[in-house]
C-alpha positions as CSV (number, residue, x, y, z in Angstrom):
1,X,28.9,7.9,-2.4
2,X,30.3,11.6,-1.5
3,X,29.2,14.6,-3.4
4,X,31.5,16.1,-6.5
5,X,33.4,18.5,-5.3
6,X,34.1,20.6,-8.8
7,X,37.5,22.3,-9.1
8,X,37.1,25.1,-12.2
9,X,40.7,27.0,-11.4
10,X,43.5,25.3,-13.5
11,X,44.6,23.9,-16.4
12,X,45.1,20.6,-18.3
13,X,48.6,20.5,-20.4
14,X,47.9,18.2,-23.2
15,X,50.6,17.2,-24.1
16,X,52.1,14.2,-26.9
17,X,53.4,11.1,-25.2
18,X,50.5,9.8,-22.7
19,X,51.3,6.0,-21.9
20,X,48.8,3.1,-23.3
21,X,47.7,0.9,-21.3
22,X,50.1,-2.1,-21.9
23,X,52.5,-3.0,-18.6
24,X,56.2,-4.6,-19.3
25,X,58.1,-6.0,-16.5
26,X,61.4,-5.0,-16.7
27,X,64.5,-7.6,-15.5
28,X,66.5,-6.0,-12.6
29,X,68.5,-3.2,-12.8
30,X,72.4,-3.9,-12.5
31,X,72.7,-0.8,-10.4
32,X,69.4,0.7,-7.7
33,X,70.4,4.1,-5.9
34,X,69.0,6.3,-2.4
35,X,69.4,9.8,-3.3
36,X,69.5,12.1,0.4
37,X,67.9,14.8,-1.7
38,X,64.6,13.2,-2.3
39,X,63.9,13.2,1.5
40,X,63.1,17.1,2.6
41,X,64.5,18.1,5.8
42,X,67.2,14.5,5.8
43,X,70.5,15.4,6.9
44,X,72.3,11.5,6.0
45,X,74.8,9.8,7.9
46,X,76.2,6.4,6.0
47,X,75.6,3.3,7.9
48,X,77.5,1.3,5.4
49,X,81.0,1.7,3.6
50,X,81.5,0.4,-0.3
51,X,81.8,-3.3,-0.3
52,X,79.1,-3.9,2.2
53,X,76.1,-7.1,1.3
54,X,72.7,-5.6,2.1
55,X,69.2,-6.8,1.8
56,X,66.5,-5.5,0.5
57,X,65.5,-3.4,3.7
58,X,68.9,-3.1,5.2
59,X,69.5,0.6,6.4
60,X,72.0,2.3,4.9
61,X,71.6,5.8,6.3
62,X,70.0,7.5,9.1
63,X,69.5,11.3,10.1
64,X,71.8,13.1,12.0
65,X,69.0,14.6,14.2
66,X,66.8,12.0,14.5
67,X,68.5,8.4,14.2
68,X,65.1,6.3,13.9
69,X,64.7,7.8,10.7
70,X,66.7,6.0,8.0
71,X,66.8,5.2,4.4
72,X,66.6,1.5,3.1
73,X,68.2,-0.3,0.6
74,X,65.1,-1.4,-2.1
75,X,67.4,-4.8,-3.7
76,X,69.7,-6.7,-2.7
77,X,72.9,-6.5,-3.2
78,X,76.5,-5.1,-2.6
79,X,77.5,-1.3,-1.9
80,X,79.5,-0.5,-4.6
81,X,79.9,3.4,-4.8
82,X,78.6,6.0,-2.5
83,X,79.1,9.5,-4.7
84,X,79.6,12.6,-2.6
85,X,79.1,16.5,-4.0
86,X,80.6,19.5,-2.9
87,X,81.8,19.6,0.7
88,X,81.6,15.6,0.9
89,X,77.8,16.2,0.6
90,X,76.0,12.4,0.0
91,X,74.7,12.3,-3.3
92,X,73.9,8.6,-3.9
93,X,74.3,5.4,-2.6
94,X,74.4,2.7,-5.0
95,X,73.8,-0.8,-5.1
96,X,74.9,-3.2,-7.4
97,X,71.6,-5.9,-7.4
98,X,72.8,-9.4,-6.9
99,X,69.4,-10.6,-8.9
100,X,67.8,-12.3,-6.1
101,X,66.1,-9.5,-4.3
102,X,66.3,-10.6,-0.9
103,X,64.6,-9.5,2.1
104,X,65.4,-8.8,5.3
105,X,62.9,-10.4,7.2
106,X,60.4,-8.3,9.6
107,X,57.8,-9.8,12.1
108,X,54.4,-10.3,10.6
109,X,50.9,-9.6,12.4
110,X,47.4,-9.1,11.2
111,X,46.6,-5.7,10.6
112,X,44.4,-5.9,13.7
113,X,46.5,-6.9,16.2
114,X,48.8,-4.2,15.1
115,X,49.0,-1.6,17.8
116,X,50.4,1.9,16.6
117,X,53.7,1.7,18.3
118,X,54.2,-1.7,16.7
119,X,53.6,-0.6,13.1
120,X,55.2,2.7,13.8
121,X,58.6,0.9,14.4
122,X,58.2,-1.7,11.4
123,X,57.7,1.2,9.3
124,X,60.0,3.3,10.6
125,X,63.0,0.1,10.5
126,X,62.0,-1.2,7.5
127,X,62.6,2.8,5.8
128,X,58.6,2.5,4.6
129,X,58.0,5.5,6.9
130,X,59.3,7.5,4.1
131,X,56.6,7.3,2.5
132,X,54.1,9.1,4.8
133,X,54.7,13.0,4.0
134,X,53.0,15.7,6.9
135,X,51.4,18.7,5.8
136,X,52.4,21.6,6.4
137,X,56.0,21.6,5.0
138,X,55.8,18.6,2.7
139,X,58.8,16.2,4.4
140,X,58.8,12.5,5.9
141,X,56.3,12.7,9.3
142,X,57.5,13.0,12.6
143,X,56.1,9.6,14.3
144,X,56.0,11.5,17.5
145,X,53.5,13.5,16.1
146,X,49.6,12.8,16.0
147,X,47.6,13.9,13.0
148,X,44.0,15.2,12.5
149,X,43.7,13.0,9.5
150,X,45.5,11.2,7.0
151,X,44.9,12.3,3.3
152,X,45.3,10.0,-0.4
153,X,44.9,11.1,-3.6
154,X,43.5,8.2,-6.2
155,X,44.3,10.1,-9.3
156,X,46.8,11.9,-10.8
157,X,46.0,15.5,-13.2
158,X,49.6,16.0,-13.9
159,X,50.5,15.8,-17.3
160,X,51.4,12.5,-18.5
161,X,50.1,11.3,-15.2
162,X,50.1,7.3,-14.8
163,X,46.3,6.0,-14.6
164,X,46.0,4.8,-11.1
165,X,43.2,2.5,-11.6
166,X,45.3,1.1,-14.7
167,X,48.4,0.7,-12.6
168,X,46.8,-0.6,-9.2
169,X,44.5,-3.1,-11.0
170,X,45.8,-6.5,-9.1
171,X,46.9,-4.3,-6.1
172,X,43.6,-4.1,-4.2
173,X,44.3,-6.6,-1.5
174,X,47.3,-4.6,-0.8
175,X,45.5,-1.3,-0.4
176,X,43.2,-2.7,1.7
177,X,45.5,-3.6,4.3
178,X,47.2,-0.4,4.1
179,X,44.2,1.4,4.5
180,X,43.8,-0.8,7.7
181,X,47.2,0.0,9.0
182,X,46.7,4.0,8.6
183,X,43.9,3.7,10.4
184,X,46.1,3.0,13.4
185,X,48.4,5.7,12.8
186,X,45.1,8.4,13.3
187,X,42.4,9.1,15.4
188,X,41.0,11.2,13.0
189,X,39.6,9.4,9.7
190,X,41.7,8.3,6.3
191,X,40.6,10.2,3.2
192,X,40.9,8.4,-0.4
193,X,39.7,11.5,-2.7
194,X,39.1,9.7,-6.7
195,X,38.2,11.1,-10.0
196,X,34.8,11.6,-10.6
197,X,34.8,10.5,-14.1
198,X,36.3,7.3,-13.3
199,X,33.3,4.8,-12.2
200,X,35.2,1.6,-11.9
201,X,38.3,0.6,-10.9
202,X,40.0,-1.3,-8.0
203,X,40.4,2.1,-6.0
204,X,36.5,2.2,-6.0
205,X,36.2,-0.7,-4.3
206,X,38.2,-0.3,-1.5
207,X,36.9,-0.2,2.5
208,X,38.1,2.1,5.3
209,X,38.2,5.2,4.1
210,X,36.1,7.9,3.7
211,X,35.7,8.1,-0.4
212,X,35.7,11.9,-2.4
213,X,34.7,12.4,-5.3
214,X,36.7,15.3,-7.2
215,X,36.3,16.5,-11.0
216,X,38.3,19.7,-12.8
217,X,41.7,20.1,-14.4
218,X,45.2,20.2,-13.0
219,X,46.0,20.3,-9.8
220,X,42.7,19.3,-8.6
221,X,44.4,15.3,-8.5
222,X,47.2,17.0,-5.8
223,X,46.3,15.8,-2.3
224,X,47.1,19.3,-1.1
225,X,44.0,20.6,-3.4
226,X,41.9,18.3,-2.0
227,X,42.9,18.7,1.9
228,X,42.3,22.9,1.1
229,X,39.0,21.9,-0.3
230,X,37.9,19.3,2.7
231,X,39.9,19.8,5.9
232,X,42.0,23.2,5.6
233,X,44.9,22.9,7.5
234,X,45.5,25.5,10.5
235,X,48.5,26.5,12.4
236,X,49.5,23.7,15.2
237,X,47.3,21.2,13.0
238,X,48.9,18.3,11.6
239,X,47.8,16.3,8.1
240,X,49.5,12.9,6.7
241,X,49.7,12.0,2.9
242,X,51.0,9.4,1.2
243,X,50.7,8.4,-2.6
244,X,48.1,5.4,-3.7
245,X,51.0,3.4,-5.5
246,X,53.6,3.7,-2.1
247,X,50.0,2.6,0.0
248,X,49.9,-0.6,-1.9
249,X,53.9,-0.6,-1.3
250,X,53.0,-0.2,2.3
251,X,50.2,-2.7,2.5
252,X,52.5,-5.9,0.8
253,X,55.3,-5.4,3.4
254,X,53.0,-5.5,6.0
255,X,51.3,-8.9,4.7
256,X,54.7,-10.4,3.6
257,X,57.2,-8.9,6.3
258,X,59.2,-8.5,3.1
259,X,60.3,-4.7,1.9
260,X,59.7,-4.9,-2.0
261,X,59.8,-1.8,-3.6
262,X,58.3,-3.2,-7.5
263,X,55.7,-0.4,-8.3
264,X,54.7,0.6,-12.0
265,X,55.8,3.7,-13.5
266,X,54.8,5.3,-16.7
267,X,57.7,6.3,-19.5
268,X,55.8,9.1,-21.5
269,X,56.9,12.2,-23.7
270,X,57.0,12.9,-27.4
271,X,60.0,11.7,-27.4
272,X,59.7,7.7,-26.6
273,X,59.1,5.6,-29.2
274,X,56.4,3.7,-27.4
275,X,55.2,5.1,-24.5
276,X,53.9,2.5,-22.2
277,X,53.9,1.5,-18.4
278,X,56.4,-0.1,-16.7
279,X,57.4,-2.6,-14.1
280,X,60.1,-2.1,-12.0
281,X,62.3,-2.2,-8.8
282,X,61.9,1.9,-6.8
283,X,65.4,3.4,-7.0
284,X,66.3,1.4,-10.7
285,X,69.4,3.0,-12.7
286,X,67.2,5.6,-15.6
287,X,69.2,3.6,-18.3
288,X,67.3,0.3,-17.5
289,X,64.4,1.9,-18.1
290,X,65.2,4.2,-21.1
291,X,67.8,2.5,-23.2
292,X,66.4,1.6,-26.7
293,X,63.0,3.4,-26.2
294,X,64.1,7.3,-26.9
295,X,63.7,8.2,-30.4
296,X,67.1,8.6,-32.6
297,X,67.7,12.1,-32.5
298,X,68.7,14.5,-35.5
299,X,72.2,16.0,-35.4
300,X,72.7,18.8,-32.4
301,X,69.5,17.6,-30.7
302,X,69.1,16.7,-27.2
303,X,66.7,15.3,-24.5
304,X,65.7,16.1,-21.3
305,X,64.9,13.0,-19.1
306,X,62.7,13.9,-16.0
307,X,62.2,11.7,-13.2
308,X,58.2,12.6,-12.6
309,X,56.6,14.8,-14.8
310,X,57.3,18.5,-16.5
311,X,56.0,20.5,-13.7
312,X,57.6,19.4,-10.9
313,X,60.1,16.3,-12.0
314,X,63.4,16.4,-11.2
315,X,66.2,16.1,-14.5
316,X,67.9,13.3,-14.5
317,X,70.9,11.9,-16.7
318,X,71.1,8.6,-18.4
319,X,73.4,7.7,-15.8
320,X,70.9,8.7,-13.1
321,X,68.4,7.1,-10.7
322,X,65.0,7.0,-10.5
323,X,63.3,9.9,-7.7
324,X,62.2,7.6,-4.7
325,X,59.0,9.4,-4.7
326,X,58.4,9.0,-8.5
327,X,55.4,6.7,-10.9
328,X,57.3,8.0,-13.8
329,X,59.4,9.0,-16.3
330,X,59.3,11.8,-19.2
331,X,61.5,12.3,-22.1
332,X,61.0,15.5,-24.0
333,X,63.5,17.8,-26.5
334,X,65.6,19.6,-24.7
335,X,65.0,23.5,-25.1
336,X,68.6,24.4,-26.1
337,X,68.2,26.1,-29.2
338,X,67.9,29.9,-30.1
339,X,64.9,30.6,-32.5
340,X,65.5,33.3,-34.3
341,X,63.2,36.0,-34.3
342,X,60.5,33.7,-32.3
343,X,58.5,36.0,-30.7
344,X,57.1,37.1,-33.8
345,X,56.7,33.7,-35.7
346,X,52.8,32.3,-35.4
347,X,53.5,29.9,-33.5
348,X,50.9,27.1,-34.5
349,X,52.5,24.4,-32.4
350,X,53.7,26.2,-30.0
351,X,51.5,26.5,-26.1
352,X,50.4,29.6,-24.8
353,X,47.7,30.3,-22.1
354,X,47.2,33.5,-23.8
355,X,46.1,34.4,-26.9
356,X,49.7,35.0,-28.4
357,X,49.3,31.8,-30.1
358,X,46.9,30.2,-31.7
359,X,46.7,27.7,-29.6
360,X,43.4,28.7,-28.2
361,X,41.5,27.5,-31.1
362,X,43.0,24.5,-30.6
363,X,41.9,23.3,-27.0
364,X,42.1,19.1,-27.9
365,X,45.0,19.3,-29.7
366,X,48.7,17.8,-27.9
367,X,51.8,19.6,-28.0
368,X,55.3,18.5,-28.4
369,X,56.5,21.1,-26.1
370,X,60.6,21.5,-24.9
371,X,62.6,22.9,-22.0
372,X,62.8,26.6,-23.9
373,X,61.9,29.3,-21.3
374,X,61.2,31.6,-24.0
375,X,62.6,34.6,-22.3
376,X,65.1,35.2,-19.2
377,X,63.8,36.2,-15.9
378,X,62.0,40.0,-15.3
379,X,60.7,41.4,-12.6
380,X,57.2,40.3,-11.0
381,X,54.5,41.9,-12.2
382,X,51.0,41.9,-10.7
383,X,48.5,41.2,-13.6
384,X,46.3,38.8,-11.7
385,X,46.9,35.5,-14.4
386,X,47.8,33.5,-11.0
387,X,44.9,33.4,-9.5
388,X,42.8,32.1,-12.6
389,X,44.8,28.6,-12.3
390,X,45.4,28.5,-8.3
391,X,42.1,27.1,-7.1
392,X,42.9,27.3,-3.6
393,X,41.6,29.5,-1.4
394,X,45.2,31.2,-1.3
395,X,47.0,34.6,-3.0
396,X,50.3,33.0,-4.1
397,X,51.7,36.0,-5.2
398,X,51.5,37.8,-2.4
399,X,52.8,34.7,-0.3
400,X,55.8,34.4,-2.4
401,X,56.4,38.3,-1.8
402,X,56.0,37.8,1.7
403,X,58.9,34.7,1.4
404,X,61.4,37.3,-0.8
405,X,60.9,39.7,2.1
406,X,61.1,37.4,4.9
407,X,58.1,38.2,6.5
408,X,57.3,34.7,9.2
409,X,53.9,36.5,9.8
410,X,52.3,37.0,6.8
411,X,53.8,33.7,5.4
412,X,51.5,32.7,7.9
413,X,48.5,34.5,7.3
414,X,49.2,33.9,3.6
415,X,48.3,30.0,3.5
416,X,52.2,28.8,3.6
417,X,50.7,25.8,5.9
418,X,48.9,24.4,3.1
419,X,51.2,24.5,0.1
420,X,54.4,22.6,-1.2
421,X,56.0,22.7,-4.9
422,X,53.6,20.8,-6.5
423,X,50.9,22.9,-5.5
424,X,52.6,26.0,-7.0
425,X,53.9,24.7,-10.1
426,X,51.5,25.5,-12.6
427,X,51.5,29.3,-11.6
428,X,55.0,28.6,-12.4
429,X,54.3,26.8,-15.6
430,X,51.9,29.7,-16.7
431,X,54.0,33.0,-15.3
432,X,55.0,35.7,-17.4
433,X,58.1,36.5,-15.5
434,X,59.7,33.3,-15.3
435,X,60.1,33.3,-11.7
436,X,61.4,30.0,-9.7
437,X,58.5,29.9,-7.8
438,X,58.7,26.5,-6.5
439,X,62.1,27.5,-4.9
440,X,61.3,30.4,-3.5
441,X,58.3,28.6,-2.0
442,X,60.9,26.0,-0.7
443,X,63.3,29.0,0.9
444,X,60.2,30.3,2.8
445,X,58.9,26.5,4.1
446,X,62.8,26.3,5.3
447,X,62.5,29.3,6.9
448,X,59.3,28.1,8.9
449,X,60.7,24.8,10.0
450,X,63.9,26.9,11.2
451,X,62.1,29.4,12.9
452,X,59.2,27.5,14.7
453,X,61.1,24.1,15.5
C-alpha cells in the first residue's frame, strides 16, 4: 500500500445536514433533462424536435465544432419541451419518462478484447464520454488526444460530501471493469487516490490501478489536489479525470451494452427533514427528489436548493434538474434577510475563519449556515489568508490578477494548467472581499482555450 500523502492547507465546513447511511430508491421521474451548460466548452445543436420517442442513449444533441461529441438521453421516453434562453440559447431538453427505461442497444465485448478505438466510439456514441474531464481546462476530453495518465478521486471532502464507500458498496464489479477499460484509453497508468482513514470499503479492493492514500481537510478529496501533489501537470501535458460514481456508470454500460444512468446521490442540508441517500435516474426533475422532505418553512422564509454542494453547486429551482455531473443535493436557508446591526452581534452560530466569531472555540460544532454574503463586493486586498487554505503549490491571488489583467503569460507561469472552480472555491468561501473567484478563474481558462487552440 502507498505512503499518506498529508494535506495540512484547508479547511473542513462542518456543517448540519450530513446524510446517514440509509439508501431509498426513488420511482422514476415524470420528467429527466440535458442541460448544454453542464458540458464546458459544448456549443449544442438539437438532434431531435418536441414529440420525438428516444431511448435511453439516443442522442439528442451534438457540438457544432465537433459532431462526435453529443449528449444522450439518460430514460426513455418522449421529447416534450426543449426550453431556449436569451438569443434562442438551449437551456434544457426534457424528457417525459415513459417508465420503462429502455436502452438503446450497443455491441458488447470483454473488456480485453476492447481495442481503444472501439471503446472510444462506444463511449463517445453512447454520450458516456462525457464523463471523462481533461486537465488543464476542466471540459469533456478530446478523444484525439493522448493523456500522460488518467486520475480518480475515491473520496469526497466537500461539505456534505456523499460517502463513496457507502454509496459504491454493490458497485465493485462495475468499477473493476471500468478501471479495465481506462486502462486502454492511456499509456500512462490510472490513479485511484482514497482516504486514508477509511480501511475498508469496496474501493479498497479494487485491481488496476495504482492506489493513494491521501489524509487532510477540504480540498484534499479534489482530484486536481491530488494530480498537483503526484503528477503536476505541465504545459503541452495532458491528464484525464473522471468521478468514482460516473466509473461505475461507465463500467455497467460496458458489461450490459445498456446506458443506465441510476447512480446514488446524497439530499443533505439543515434544511431536510431526513437527510439520507438516494436512488435515482442522472438528469431526474429536483421535485422528485425533494418534494415532502424540505422542512415547512416560517412565514417570509426561503430555501436555496443546490445541485452539488455549497461551494461549487449550481442553484436550482424546484422546477429544475439535476447537474449531470452531480452525487447530490443541498437545501439550506436562503440568505435573503437584512440583520440589523450584524456586524456587531456575537455571533455564536454564526462561521468565521477568523476570530470575529466565536466560532473558534467551537471546532466540532455544525452550523446551519445561509446564502448571506455578509457584505457586498470591495476591492482585493493582499492579506495572505489565501494561501493558508490553498495547499497547492500555486499563488491564486496573483493568478487571478494575472486573469483581470489579461496577462496569457503569467496565467501560465501562475499554475492556470492545474486549476478549475472547484479547486478555487474555498479561497472563495474564506475571502474577505467577496470576489467571484471561480468566475474569474473561468474567464481566464476561456481565454486560454481561445488563445492556444
Amino acid at each position: 500500500m502507498s505512503n499518506v500523502i498529508r494535506i495540512k492547507k484547508g479547511l473542513d465546513i462542518s456543517l448540519e445536514g450530513a446524510a446517514t447511511e440509509s439508501v431509498m430508491q426513488l420511482p422514476t421521474a415524470d420528467k429527466y433533462a440535458v442541460k448544454p451548460d453542464d458540458f464546458k466548452g459544448f456549443t449544442p445543436k438539437l438532434l431531435v424536435k418536441q414529440g420525438d420517442v428516444v431511448a435511453a442513449g439516443s442522442p439528442l444533441l451534438f457540438d457544432k465544432y465537433r459532431p462526435e461529441w453529443v449528449v444522450t438521453s439518460p430514460v426513455s421516453g418522449t421529447v416534450s419541451s426543449i426550453n431556449r434562453g436569451e438569443k434562442r440559447k438551449i437551456l434544457e431538453v426534457v424528457v417525459t419518462s415513459d417508465g420503462k427505461n429502455e436502452s438503446k442497444e450497443f455491441p458488447v465485448k470483454p473488456t480485453r478484447d476492447l481495442k481503444k478505438e472501439e471503446l472510444t466510439k462506444l463511449l463517445l456514441d453512447s454520450g458516456l464520454w462525457n464523463f471523462i474531464i481533461q486537465r488543464p481546462y476542466g471540459i469533456v476530453a478530446n478523444p484525439e488526444d493522448s493523456p500522460k495518465s488518467i486520475f480518480i478521486s475515491g473520496f469526497d471532502t466537500a461539505p456534505l460530501a456523499p460517502d463513496m464507500n457507502f454509496v459504491l458498496k454493490k458497485e465493485g464489479d462495475n468499477i473493476q471493469v471500468g478501471l479495465e477499460a481506462l486502462a486502454k484509453l492511456t499509456s500512462g497508468e490510472v490513479n485511484l487516490s482514497l482516504n486514508a482513514d477509511s480501511e475498508t470499503g469496496v474501493l479498497n479492493k479494487v485491481k488496476g490501478a495504482k492506489i493513494h492514500l491521501f489524509e487532510g481537510p477540504h480540498p484534499t478529496g479534489n482530484v486536481g489536489v491530488q494530480i498537483n501533489n503526484l503528477s503536476p501537470i505541465n504545459k503541452g501535458e495532458v491528464v484525464w479525470t473522471i468521478d468514482i460514481q460516473n466509473l461505475a456508470i461507465l463500467g455497467r454500460f460496458i458489461k450490459t451494452g445498456k446506458v443506465d444512468m441510476t447512480k446514488t446521490i446524497a439530499l443533505t442540508g439543515s434544511q431536510i427533514e431526513n437527510p439520507q441517500y438516494y436512488t435515482i435516474i442522472g438528469g431526474a426533475s429536483i421535485s422528485s427528489i425533494v418534494q415532502g422532505r424540505i422542512k415547512p418553512q416560517k412565514s417570509g422564509d426561503s430555501v436555496r436548493i443546490i445541485s452539488g454542494n455549497v461551494l461549487t453547486g449550481q442553484k436550482v429551482e424546484e422546477s429544475g434538474y439535476i447537474g449531470f455531473y452531480s452525487n447530490q443535493i443541498t437545501v439550506i436557508p436562503e440568505g435573503d434577510k437584512y440583520e440589523m446591526l450584524g456586524w456587531i452581534a456575537p455571533r455564536f452560530n454564526k462561521f468565521s475563519t477568523s476570530r470575529s466569531y466565536f466560532s473558534w472555540l467551537r471546532p466540532k460544532k455544525k452550523y446551519d449556515l445561509d446564502t448571506n454574503m455578509n457584505g457586498g463586493e470591495r476591492a482585493l486586498v493582499m492579506t495572505g489568508i489565501y494561501e493558508k487554505y490553498f495547499p497547492m503549490n500555486i499563488y491564486p491571488i496573483y493568478l487571478l490578477k494575472a486573469i483581470m489583467a489579461g496577462d496569457i503569460d503569467k496565467m501560465e507561469n501562475l499554475g492556470i494548467y492545474e486549476v478549475i472552480e472547484e479547486d478555487i472555491a474555498l479561497c472563495e468561501f474564506v475571502d474577505p472581499s467577496k470576489t467571484e473567484m471561480q468566475a474569474i478563474l473561468r474567464e481566464g481558462i476561456n481565454a486560454m482555450i481561445k488563445e492556444l487552440n
